[in-house]
N, C-alpha and C positions, 0 to 999 in steps of 0.2 A: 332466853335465846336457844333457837332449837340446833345442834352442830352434826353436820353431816357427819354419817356412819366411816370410819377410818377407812373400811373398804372401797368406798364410793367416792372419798376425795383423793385417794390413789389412782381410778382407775381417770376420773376427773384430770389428775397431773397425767397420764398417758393420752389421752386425750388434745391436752391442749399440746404437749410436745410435739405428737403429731401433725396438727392443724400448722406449727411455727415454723414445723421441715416440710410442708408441702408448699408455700408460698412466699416469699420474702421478706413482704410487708401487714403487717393487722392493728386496727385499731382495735382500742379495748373495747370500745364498744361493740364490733363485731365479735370479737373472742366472747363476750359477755351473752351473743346472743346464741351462736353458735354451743355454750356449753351450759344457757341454762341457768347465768347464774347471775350474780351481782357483778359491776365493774370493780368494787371494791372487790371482791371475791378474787378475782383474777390477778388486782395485782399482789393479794396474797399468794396466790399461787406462781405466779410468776418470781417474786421471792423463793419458793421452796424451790425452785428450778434451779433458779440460780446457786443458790445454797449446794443443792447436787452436785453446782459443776457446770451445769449449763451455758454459754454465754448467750443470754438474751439479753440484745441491747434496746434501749427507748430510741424512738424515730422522734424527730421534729415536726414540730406542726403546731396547727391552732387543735386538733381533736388530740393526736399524740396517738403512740402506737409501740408495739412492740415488733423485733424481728430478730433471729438467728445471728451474731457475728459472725461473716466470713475470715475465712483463714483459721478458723482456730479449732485447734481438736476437740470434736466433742466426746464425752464420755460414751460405752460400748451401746449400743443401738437397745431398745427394748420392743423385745420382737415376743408375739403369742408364743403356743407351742406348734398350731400348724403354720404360721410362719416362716419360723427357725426350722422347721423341716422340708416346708417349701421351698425355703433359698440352699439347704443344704442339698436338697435333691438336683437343683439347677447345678449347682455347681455341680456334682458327680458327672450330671450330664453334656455339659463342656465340654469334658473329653473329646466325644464322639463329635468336635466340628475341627478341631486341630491340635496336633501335640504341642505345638507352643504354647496355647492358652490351657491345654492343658495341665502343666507344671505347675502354673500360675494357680489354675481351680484348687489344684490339689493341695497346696500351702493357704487357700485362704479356705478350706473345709478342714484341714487340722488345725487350723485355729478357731474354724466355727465349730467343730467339735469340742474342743476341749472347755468352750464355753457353756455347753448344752448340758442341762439336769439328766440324771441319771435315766430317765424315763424318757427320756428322750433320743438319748444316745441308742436305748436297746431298739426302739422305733427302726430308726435311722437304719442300723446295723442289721436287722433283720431286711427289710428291704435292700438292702445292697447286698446280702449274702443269698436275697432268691434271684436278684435279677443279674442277666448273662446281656453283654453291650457284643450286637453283631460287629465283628473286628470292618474295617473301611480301611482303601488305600490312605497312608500316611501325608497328608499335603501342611507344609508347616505353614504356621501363620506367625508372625511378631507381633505380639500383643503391645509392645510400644508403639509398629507402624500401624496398627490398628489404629490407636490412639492419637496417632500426629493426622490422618488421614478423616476420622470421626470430627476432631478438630477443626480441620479444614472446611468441611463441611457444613459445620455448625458456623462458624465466620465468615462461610462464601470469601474464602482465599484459594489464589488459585494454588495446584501442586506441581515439583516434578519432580521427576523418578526413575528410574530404572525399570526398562518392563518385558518380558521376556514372554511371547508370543506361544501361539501351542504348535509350532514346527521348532521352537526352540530359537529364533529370531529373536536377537536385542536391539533395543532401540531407547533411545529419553523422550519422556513423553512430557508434557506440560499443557496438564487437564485441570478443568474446572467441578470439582466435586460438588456432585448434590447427594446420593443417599448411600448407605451401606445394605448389600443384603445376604442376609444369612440364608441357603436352603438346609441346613444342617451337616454336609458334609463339608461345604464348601462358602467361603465369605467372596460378596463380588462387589467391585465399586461401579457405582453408574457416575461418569461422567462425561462434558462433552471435552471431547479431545482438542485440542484449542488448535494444534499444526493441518489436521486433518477438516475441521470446524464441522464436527459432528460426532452426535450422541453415541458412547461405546461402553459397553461392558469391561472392566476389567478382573481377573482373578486374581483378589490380594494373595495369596500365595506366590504370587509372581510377579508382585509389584516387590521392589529392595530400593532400600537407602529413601524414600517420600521425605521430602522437607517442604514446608511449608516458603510460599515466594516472599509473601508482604502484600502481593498485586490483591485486593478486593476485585469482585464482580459482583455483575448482576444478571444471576440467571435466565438464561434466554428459552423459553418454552420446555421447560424439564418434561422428561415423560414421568407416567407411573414407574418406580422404581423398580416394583414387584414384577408386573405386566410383564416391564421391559427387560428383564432378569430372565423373567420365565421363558418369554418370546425367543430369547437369547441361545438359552442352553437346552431348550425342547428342542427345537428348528433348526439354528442355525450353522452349527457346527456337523451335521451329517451331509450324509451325499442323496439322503431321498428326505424329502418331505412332503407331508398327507394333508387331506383335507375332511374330515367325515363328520357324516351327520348323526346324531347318537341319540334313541329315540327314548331319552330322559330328561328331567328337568337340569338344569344347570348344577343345583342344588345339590341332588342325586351322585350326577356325574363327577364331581368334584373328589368323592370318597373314594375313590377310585384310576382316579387320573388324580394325578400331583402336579403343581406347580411344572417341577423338574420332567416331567414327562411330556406336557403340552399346554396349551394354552385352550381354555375353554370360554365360548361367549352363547350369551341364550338364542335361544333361535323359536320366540315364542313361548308362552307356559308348557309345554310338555318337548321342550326337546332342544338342544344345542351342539352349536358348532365346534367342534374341535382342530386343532389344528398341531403337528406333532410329525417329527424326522425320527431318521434311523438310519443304518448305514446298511442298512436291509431293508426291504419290501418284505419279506417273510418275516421279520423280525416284528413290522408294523403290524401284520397281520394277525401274528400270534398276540399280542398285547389286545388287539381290538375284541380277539376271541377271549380273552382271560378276564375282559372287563364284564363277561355276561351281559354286556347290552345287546340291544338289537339296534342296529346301525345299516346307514347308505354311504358308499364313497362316493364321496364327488371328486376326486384328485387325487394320485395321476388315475388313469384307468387300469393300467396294470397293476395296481392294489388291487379293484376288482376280482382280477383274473386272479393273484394269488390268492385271494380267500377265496373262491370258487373251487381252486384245489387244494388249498386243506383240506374244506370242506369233503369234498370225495378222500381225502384220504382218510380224515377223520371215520367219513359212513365207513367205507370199508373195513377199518379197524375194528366198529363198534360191531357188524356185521360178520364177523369171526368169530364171535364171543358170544353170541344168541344162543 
Protein backbone atom coordinates (compact mmCIF):
# COMPACT_ATOMS: atom_id res chain seq x y z
CA UNK A 1 0.00 0.00 0.00
CA UNK A 2 1.25 3.22 -1.31
CA UNK A 3 0.84 6.12 1.91
CA UNK A 4 0.69 9.73 0.96
CA UNK A 5 3.79 11.85 1.50
CA UNK A 6 3.57 13.54 5.35
CA UNK A 7 3.53 16.85 3.55
CA UNK A 8 0.53 16.24 1.33
CA UNK A 9 -1.62 14.71 4.05
CA UNK A 10 -0.92 17.90 6.22
CA UNK A 11 -1.90 20.17 3.66
CA UNK A 12 -4.88 17.43 2.94
CA UNK A 13 -5.97 18.19 6.93
CA UNK A 14 -5.95 22.19 6.03
CA UNK A 15 -7.96 21.53 3.44
CA UNK A 16 -10.66 19.70 4.62
CA UNK A 17 -10.76 22.06 7.84
CA UNK A 18 -11.37 24.69 5.57
CA UNK A 19 -14.10 23.03 3.42
CA UNK A 20 -15.98 22.12 7.47
CA UNK A 21 -15.61 26.27 8.33
CA UNK A 22 -17.11 27.28 5.11
CA UNK A 23 -20.44 25.35 5.31
CA UNK A 24 -22.26 23.70 8.13
CA UNK A 25 -23.18 20.46 6.79
CA UNK A 26 -20.92 17.65 4.38
CA UNK A 27 -21.41 14.27 3.66
CA UNK A 28 -18.38 12.19 3.49
CA UNK A 29 -19.10 11.49 0.34
CA UNK A 30 -18.87 14.98 -0.81
CA UNK A 31 -15.72 15.69 1.39
CA UNK A 32 -14.32 12.34 -0.43
CA UNK A 33 -14.96 14.00 -3.55
CA UNK A 34 -13.94 17.37 -3.16
CA UNK A 35 -10.32 16.18 -1.57
CA UNK A 36 -9.63 13.39 -3.82
CA UNK A 37 -9.50 10.83 -1.79
CA UNK A 38 -11.22 7.59 -0.32
CA UNK A 39 -14.34 8.12 2.26
CA UNK A 40 -12.41 5.76 4.49
CA UNK A 41 -9.56 8.25 4.02
CA UNK A 42 -11.61 11.07 5.32
CA UNK A 43 -12.83 9.60 8.31
CA UNK A 44 -9.26 8.99 9.11
CA UNK A 45 -8.62 12.42 8.73
CA UNK A 46 -11.43 13.51 10.45
CA UNK A 47 -10.09 11.55 13.51
CA UNK A 48 -6.68 13.50 13.33
CA UNK A 49 -8.95 16.68 13.47
CA UNK A 50 -10.40 15.72 16.10
CA UNK A 51 -7.41 14.48 17.92
CA UNK A 52 -6.07 18.37 17.45
CA UNK A 53 -8.83 19.67 19.06
CA UNK A 54 -11.18 20.19 16.52
CA UNK A 55 -14.87 19.66 17.43
CA UNK A 56 -16.23 17.83 14.50
CA UNK A 57 -19.33 16.36 15.13
CA UNK A 58 -21.38 13.38 12.84
CA UNK A 59 -24.80 14.59 11.46
CA UNK A 60 -27.65 11.95 11.12
CA UNK A 61 -28.93 10.62 8.30
CA UNK A 62 -29.15 7.57 6.05
CA UNK A 63 -25.70 8.94 3.99
CA UNK A 64 -24.25 10.64 7.42
CA UNK A 65 -22.01 13.60 7.34
CA UNK A 66 -19.86 15.55 9.21
CA UNK A 67 -19.91 19.29 10.51
CA UNK A 68 -18.25 21.90 12.87
CA UNK A 69 -19.82 21.98 16.65
CA UNK A 70 -21.38 25.29 17.32
CA UNK A 71 -20.49 27.12 20.54
CA UNK A 72 -17.34 25.75 21.03
CA UNK A 73 -13.97 27.18 20.91
CA UNK A 74 -11.89 26.13 18.34
CA UNK A 75 -8.32 25.98 18.32
CA UNK A 76 -6.11 29.43 16.81
CA UNK A 77 -7.13 29.56 13.12
CA UNK A 78 -4.42 28.13 10.44
CA UNK A 79 -3.95 30.82 8.17
CA UNK A 80 -1.05 30.94 5.04
CA UNK A 81 1.61 33.54 5.29
CA UNK A 82 -0.16 36.10 2.85
CA UNK A 83 -3.12 35.60 4.89
CA UNK A 84 -2.00 36.30 8.26
CA UNK A 85 -0.62 39.45 6.72
CA UNK A 86 -3.68 40.10 4.84
CA UNK A 87 -5.88 40.19 7.97
CA UNK A 88 -3.12 41.89 9.89
CA UNK A 89 -2.94 44.64 7.31
CA UNK A 90 -7.10 44.98 7.59
CA UNK A 91 -6.91 45.33 10.86
CA UNK A 92 -4.15 48.26 10.89
CA UNK A 93 -6.48 49.72 8.61
CA UNK A 94 -9.64 49.87 10.84
CA UNK A 95 -8.23 52.68 12.37
CA UNK A 96 -8.87 54.89 9.60
CA UNK A 97 -12.98 54.24 9.70
CA UNK A 98 -13.45 54.92 13.78
CA UNK A 99 -11.61 55.30 16.92
CA UNK A 100 -13.91 52.94 18.65
CA UNK A 101 -13.24 50.11 16.48
CA UNK A 102 -10.10 51.17 16.50
CA UNK A 103 -9.00 50.15 20.03
CA UNK A 104 -10.56 47.02 19.36
CA UNK A 105 -8.23 46.36 15.93
CA UNK A 106 -5.56 47.23 17.76
CA UNK A 107 -5.81 44.44 20.67
CA UNK A 108 -6.85 41.84 18.20
CA UNK A 109 -3.26 42.71 15.97
CA UNK A 110 -1.27 42.30 19.14
CA UNK A 111 -2.59 39.27 19.57
CA UNK A 112 -2.42 38.49 15.84
CA UNK A 113 1.07 39.57 16.07
CA UNK A 114 2.51 37.88 18.61
CA UNK A 115 1.17 34.76 16.83
CA UNK A 116 3.09 35.37 13.55
CA UNK A 117 6.66 33.71 12.70
CA UNK A 118 9.38 35.73 12.77
CA UNK A 119 9.31 36.38 9.07
CA UNK A 120 6.42 37.54 9.22
CA UNK A 121 6.34 39.92 11.89
CA UNK A 122 9.53 41.65 9.95
CA UNK A 123 6.99 41.78 6.79
CA UNK A 124 4.21 43.24 8.72
CA UNK A 125 6.58 45.93 10.55
CA UNK A 126 8.29 47.09 7.67
CA UNK A 127 5.17 47.92 5.80
CA UNK A 128 3.58 49.67 8.70
CA UNK A 129 6.80 51.71 9.32
CA UNK A 130 6.71 53.00 5.43
CA UNK A 131 3.06 53.69 5.32
CA UNK A 132 1.85 57.24 6.86
CA UNK A 133 -2.62 56.89 7.58
CA UNK A 134 -3.97 60.58 6.22
CA UNK A 135 -5.22 61.87 9.88
CA UNK A 136 -9.58 62.20 9.35
CA UNK A 137 -12.08 64.08 11.56
CA UNK A 138 -12.56 61.67 14.79
CA UNK A 139 -16.39 60.14 14.43
CA UNK A 140 -16.72 57.32 17.31
CA UNK A 141 -18.31 54.37 16.43
CA UNK A 142 -19.44 51.46 19.22
CA UNK A 143 -18.39 48.42 17.97
CA UNK A 144 -20.99 46.67 20.24
CA UNK A 145 -23.70 48.93 18.58
CA UNK A 146 -22.27 48.09 15.53
CA UNK A 147 -22.93 44.64 16.49
CA UNK A 148 -26.56 44.81 18.11
CA UNK A 149 -27.40 46.75 14.81
CA UNK A 150 -25.54 44.00 12.21
CA UNK A 151 -27.69 41.67 14.28
CA UNK A 152 -30.74 43.15 13.69
CA UNK A 153 -30.30 43.19 10.25
CA UNK A 154 -29.42 39.79 9.66
CA UNK A 155 -32.87 38.80 11.85
CA UNK A 156 -35.14 41.49 10.06
CA UNK A 157 -35.84 42.72 13.83
CA UNK A 158 -36.96 45.82 13.92
CA UNK A 159 -34.55 48.74 16.13
CA UNK A 160 -34.83 51.66 18.28
CA UNK A 161 -32.68 54.19 19.28
CA UNK A 162 -31.53 57.27 20.12
CA UNK A 163 -30.68 59.43 17.06
CA UNK A 164 -29.20 62.78 16.84
CA UNK A 165 -29.63 64.50 13.49
CA UNK A 166 -26.86 66.78 11.58
CA UNK A 167 -28.38 70.17 13.23
CA UNK A 168 -27.89 68.31 16.41
CA UNK A 169 -31.76 67.54 16.73
CA UNK A 170 -32.61 64.31 19.07
CA UNK A 171 -35.36 62.27 18.49
CA UNK A 172 -36.15 57.98 19.13
CA UNK A 173 -36.41 56.38 16.04
CA UNK A 174 -37.97 52.84 15.55
CA UNK A 175 -36.44 51.64 12.15
CA UNK A 176 -36.37 48.46 10.24
CA UNK A 177 -32.72 47.67 9.29
CA UNK A 178 -31.62 46.25 6.15
CA UNK A 179 -27.87 46.80 5.42
CA UNK A 180 -24.73 48.41 6.83
CA UNK A 181 -22.49 50.62 4.84
CA UNK A 182 -19.06 51.38 5.25
CA UNK A 183 -17.51 54.44 2.87
CA UNK A 184 -14.32 54.36 4.94
CA UNK A 185 -14.52 57.15 7.10
CA UNK A 186 -17.85 56.86 7.90
CA UNK A 187 -20.36 53.61 8.87
CA UNK A 188 -24.15 54.36 7.65
CA UNK A 189 -27.34 52.23 8.40
CA UNK A 190 -29.98 52.04 5.53
CA UNK A 191 -33.15 51.56 6.98
CA UNK A 192 -36.85 52.29 6.61
CA UNK A 193 -37.89 54.52 9.42
CA UNK A 194 -41.03 52.85 10.49
CA UNK A 195 -42.75 56.70 12.34
CA UNK A 196 -41.82 58.56 9.21
CA UNK A 197 -42.67 55.01 6.79
CA UNK A 198 -39.83 55.67 4.55
CA UNK A 199 -36.31 54.66 3.51
CA UNK A 200 -33.42 56.80 5.41
CA UNK A 201 -29.94 56.77 5.90
CA UNK A 202 -28.58 56.93 9.18
CA UNK A 203 -24.92 57.88 10.52
CA UNK A 204 -24.12 55.09 13.14
CA UNK A 205 -21.87 57.58 14.90
CA UNK A 206 -25.04 59.14 15.86
CA UNK A 207 -27.12 56.39 16.52
CA UNK A 208 -26.73 55.59 20.95
CA UNK A 209 -28.27 53.11 23.23
CA UNK A 210 -29.79 50.55 19.55
CA UNK A 211 -31.72 47.61 21.32
CA UNK A 212 -33.10 45.25 19.50
CA UNK A 213 -37.44 45.26 19.83
CA UNK A 214 -38.40 41.35 19.31
CA UNK A 215 -40.91 42.82 16.43
CA UNK A 216 -39.66 40.66 13.13
CA UNK A 217 -40.61 42.12 9.67
CA UNK A 218 -40.68 41.90 6.39
CA UNK A 219 -38.87 43.91 4.13
CA UNK A 220 -40.87 46.03 2.03
CA UNK A 221 -38.89 47.05 -1.31
CA UNK A 222 -35.35 47.69 0.07
CA UNK A 223 -33.32 49.90 -2.10
CA UNK A 224 -29.47 49.26 -3.22
CA UNK A 225 -27.66 49.89 0.01
CA UNK A 226 -24.62 51.11 -1.76
CA UNK A 227 -26.66 53.26 -4.50
CA UNK A 228 -28.78 54.54 -1.79
CA UNK A 229 -25.78 55.50 0.58
CA UNK A 230 -23.95 57.12 -2.12
CA UNK A 231 -27.14 59.02 -3.46
CA UNK A 232 -27.47 60.04 0.20
CA UNK A 233 -24.16 61.78 1.07
CA UNK A 234 -23.15 62.91 -2.60
CA UNK A 235 -26.52 65.06 -3.16
CA UNK A 236 -28.30 65.21 -0.40
CA UNK A 237 -26.93 67.03 2.37
CA UNK A 238 -25.71 70.23 0.23
CA UNK A 239 -27.35 73.39 -0.89
CA UNK A 240 -26.54 72.89 -4.88
CA UNK A 241 -26.75 69.75 -6.75
CA UNK A 242 -25.52 68.95 -10.39
CA UNK A 243 -26.35 66.97 -13.07
CA UNK A 244 -23.28 66.29 -15.95
CA UNK A 245 -22.63 64.36 -18.64
CA UNK A 246 -18.99 63.13 -18.68
CA UNK A 247 -17.77 62.04 -21.96
CA UNK A 248 -16.19 58.51 -20.55
CA UNK A 249 -17.34 55.04 -20.08
CA UNK A 250 -18.86 54.41 -16.58
CA UNK A 251 -16.06 52.33 -16.00
CA UNK A 252 -13.47 54.98 -16.48
CA UNK A 253 -15.35 57.48 -14.54
CA UNK A 254 -15.73 55.58 -11.62
CA UNK A 255 -11.71 56.06 -10.73
CA UNK A 256 -12.10 59.08 -10.35
CA UNK A 257 -15.46 60.03 -8.98
CA UNK A 258 -16.01 57.92 -5.57
CA UNK A 259 -18.98 56.64 -4.28
CA UNK A 260 -18.95 59.63 -1.67
CA UNK A 261 -18.65 62.12 -4.19
CA UNK A 262 -21.51 61.30 -6.63
CA UNK A 263 -23.48 58.77 -8.10
CA UNK A 264 -22.61 57.66 -11.67
CA UNK A 265 -25.04 55.84 -14.20
CA UNK A 266 -23.94 54.81 -18.00
CA UNK A 267 -25.26 56.89 -20.60
CA UNK A 268 -24.37 54.52 -23.55
CA UNK A 269 -20.80 52.67 -24.20
CA UNK A 270 -18.80 55.74 -24.22
CA UNK A 271 -20.14 58.10 -21.68
CA UNK A 272 -22.35 58.64 -18.29
CA UNK A 273 -24.34 60.38 -16.12
CA UNK A 274 -23.21 61.88 -13.04
CA UNK A 275 -25.01 63.30 -10.62
CA UNK A 276 -23.25 65.20 -7.33
CA UNK A 277 -23.83 68.44 -4.70
CA UNK A 278 -21.90 70.85 -2.95
CA UNK A 279 -22.49 73.79 -1.02
CA UNK A 280 -20.79 75.52 -3.82
CA UNK A 281 -21.25 75.78 -7.53
CA UNK A 282 -17.51 76.67 -7.73
CA UNK A 283 -16.70 74.05 -5.77
CA UNK A 284 -18.67 71.68 -8.28
CA UNK A 285 -16.88 73.25 -10.84
CA UNK A 286 -13.35 72.74 -9.80
CA UNK A 287 -13.90 68.94 -8.95
CA UNK A 288 -15.39 68.55 -12.66
CA UNK A 289 -12.19 70.42 -13.85
CA UNK A 290 -9.80 67.95 -11.57
CA UNK A 291 -11.62 64.92 -13.01
CA UNK A 292 -9.65 65.66 -16.63
CA UNK A 293 -12.88 64.53 -18.37
CA UNK A 294 -14.48 66.24 -20.98
CA UNK A 295 -17.96 66.90 -19.80
CA UNK A 296 -21.73 68.78 -20.66
CA UNK A 297 -23.79 70.23 -17.88
CA UNK A 298 -27.11 69.64 -18.09
CA UNK A 299 -28.10 71.13 -14.40
CA UNK A 300 -28.55 73.97 -13.09
CA UNK A 301 -27.38 76.22 -15.73
CA UNK A 302 -25.37 78.27 -13.65
CA UNK A 303 -22.82 75.49 -13.39
CA UNK A 304 -22.42 76.21 -16.83
CA UNK A 305 -21.60 79.78 -16.32
CA UNK A 306 -19.20 79.11 -13.67
CA UNK A 307 -16.95 76.81 -15.55
CA UNK A 308 -17.08 79.16 -18.37
CA UNK A 309 -15.29 81.51 -16.00
CA UNK A 310 -12.82 79.45 -14.59
CA UNK A 311 -12.14 78.64 -17.72
CA UNK A 312 -11.15 82.52 -18.71
CA UNK A 313 -9.48 82.65 -15.47
CA UNK A 314 -7.78 79.51 -15.91
CA UNK A 315 -6.70 81.11 -19.91
CA UNK A 316 -5.59 84.12 -18.49
CA UNK A 317 -3.30 82.61 -15.85
CA UNK A 318 -2.01 80.19 -18.27
CA UNK A 319 -1.57 83.32 -20.73
CA UNK A 320 1.07 85.23 -18.12
CA UNK A 321 3.40 82.52 -18.12
CA UNK A 322 3.98 82.00 -22.11
Amino acid sequence: MVHAPAKDAAARLLHLLSLLQSRPDWTGAQLADRLGVTPRTVRRDIERLRDLGYPVGATPGVAGGYRMRAGTSLPPLLLGDDEAVAVAIGLSAVGGTSSGLEESASRALAKLERLLPARLRHRLAALRASTVRLAVPEEDVDPEALAVIAAACRDRERLRFDYRDATGTASVRTAEPHRLVCTGRRWYLVARDVGRDAWRTFRVDRIAAPHRTGARFTPHDPPDAAAFVSAAVSNGPYAFSARVRLHVPVGVAVRKVPPTTGVLEADGEAACLLTTGADSLDLIAAHLALTGFDFDVLDPPELAERVRAMARRLERAGSRHR
